[in-house]
C-alpha positions as CSV (number, residue, x, y, z in Angstrom):
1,X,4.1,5.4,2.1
2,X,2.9,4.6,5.7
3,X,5.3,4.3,8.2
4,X,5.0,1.5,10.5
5,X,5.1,2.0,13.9
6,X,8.3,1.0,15.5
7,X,7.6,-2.2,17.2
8,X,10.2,-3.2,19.9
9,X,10.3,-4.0,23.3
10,X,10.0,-1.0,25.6
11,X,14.1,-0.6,27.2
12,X,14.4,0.3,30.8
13,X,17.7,1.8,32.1
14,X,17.7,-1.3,34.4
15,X,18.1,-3.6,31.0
16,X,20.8,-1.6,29.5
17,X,23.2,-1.5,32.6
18,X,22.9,-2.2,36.5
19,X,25.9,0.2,37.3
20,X,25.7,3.6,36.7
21,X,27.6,4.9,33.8
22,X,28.4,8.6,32.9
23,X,26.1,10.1,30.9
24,X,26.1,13.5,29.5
25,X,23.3,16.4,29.2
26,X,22.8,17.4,25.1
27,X,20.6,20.4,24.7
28,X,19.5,20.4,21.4
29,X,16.5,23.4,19.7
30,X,13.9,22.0,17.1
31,X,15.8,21.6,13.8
32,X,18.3,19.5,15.2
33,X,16.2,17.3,17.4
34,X,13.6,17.2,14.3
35,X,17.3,16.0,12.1
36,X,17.9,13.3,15.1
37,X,14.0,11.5,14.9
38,X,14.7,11.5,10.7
39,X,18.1,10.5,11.2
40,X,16.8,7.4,13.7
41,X,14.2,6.7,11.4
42,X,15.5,5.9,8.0
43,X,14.0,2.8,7.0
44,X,16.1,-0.4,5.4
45,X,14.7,-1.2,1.8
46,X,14.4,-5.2,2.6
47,X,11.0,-4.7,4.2
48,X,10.6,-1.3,5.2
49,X,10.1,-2.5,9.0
50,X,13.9,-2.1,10.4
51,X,15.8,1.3,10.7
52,X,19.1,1.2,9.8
53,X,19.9,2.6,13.5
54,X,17.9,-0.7,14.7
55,X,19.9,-2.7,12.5
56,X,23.4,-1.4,13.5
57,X,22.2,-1.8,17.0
58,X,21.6,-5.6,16.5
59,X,24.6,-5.9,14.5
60,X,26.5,-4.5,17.5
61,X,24.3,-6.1,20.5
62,X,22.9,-2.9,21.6
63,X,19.8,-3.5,20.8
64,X,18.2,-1.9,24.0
65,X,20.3,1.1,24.1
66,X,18.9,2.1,20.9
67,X,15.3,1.0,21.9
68,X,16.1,3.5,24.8
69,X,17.4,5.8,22.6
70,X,14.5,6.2,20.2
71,X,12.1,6.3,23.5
72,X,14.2,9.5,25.2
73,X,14.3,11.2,21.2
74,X,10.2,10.3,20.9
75,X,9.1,11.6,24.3
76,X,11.4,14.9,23.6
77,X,9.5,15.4,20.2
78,X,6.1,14.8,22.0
79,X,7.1,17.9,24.1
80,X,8.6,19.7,21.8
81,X,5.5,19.6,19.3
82,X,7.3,17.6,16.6
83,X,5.2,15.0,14.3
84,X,6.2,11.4,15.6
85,X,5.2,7.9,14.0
86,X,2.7,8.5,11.4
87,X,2.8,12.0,11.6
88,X,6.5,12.0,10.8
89,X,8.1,11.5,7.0
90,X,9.4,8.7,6.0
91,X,12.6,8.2,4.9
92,X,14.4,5.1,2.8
93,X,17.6,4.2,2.2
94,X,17.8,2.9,-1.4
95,X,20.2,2.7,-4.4
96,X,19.5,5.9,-6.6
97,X,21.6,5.0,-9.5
98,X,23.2,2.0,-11.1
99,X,26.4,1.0,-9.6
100,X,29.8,1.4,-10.7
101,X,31.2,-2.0,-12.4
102,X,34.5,-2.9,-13.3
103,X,36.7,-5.6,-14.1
104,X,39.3,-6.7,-11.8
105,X,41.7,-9.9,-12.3
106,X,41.5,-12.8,-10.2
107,X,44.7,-13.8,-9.0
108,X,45.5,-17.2,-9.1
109,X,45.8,-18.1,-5.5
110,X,41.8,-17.0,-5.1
111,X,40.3,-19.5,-7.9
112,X,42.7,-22.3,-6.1
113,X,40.9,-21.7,-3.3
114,X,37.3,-21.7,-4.9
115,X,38.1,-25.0,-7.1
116,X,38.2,-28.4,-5.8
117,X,41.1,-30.5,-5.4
118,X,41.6,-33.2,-8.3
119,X,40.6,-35.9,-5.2
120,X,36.9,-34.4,-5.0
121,X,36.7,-34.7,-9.3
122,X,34.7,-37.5,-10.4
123,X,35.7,-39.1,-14.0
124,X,34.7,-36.6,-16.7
125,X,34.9,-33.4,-14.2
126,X,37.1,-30.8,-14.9
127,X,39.8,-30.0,-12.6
């Protein structure tokens, strides 16, 4: 499977925040900073073209924090000698066996809510 390059707009600090925030230093050796690229990288299985760390980022509106993020974590595995883009594995998330299923009652109050009232019926609809 080819991995497609990550294609977002390059963040700068200046988009992410005009005031300075705190920020903290994180040393990290090879196997973990090699666990944080595959950990960024995990492809969603709608289209294999948005990581689930790009997805939560856009569900959240931090969508150039992670851009920034996966810039900082790429350059680091540049100089550390780690495989980056399509050099690196891919990864998927994806359902890897059939769900669990079950039957639950619907309580009355919920199917009131889903039916419509005997106004909205039309002669020969059931209620």
């Amino acid at each position: 499977m080819a991995k497609k390059k990550r294609e977002e707009k390059e963040a700068t600090e200046d988009e992410i925040s005009t005031k300075r925030v705190s920020s903290w230093k994180l040393k990290l050796n090879r196997q973990e900073l090699t666990h944080l690229r595959d950990l960024l990288s995990i492809l969603l299985p709608n289209e294999m073209s948005t990581t689930v760390s790009q997805s939560l980022a856009k569900s959240q509106g931090r969508q150039p924090i992670e851009a920034l993020l996966w810039q900082r974590v790429s350059s680091l595995c540049v100089e550390a000698g780690l495989p980056t883009e399509e050099d690196a594995p891919d990864f998927i998330v994806s359902a890897s066996s059939s769900p669990s299923i079950d039957v639950f009652e619907i309580t009355s109050d919920a199917m009131d809510d889903d039916r419509p009232s005997d106004e909205s019926c039309n002669e020969g609809d059931e209620p």
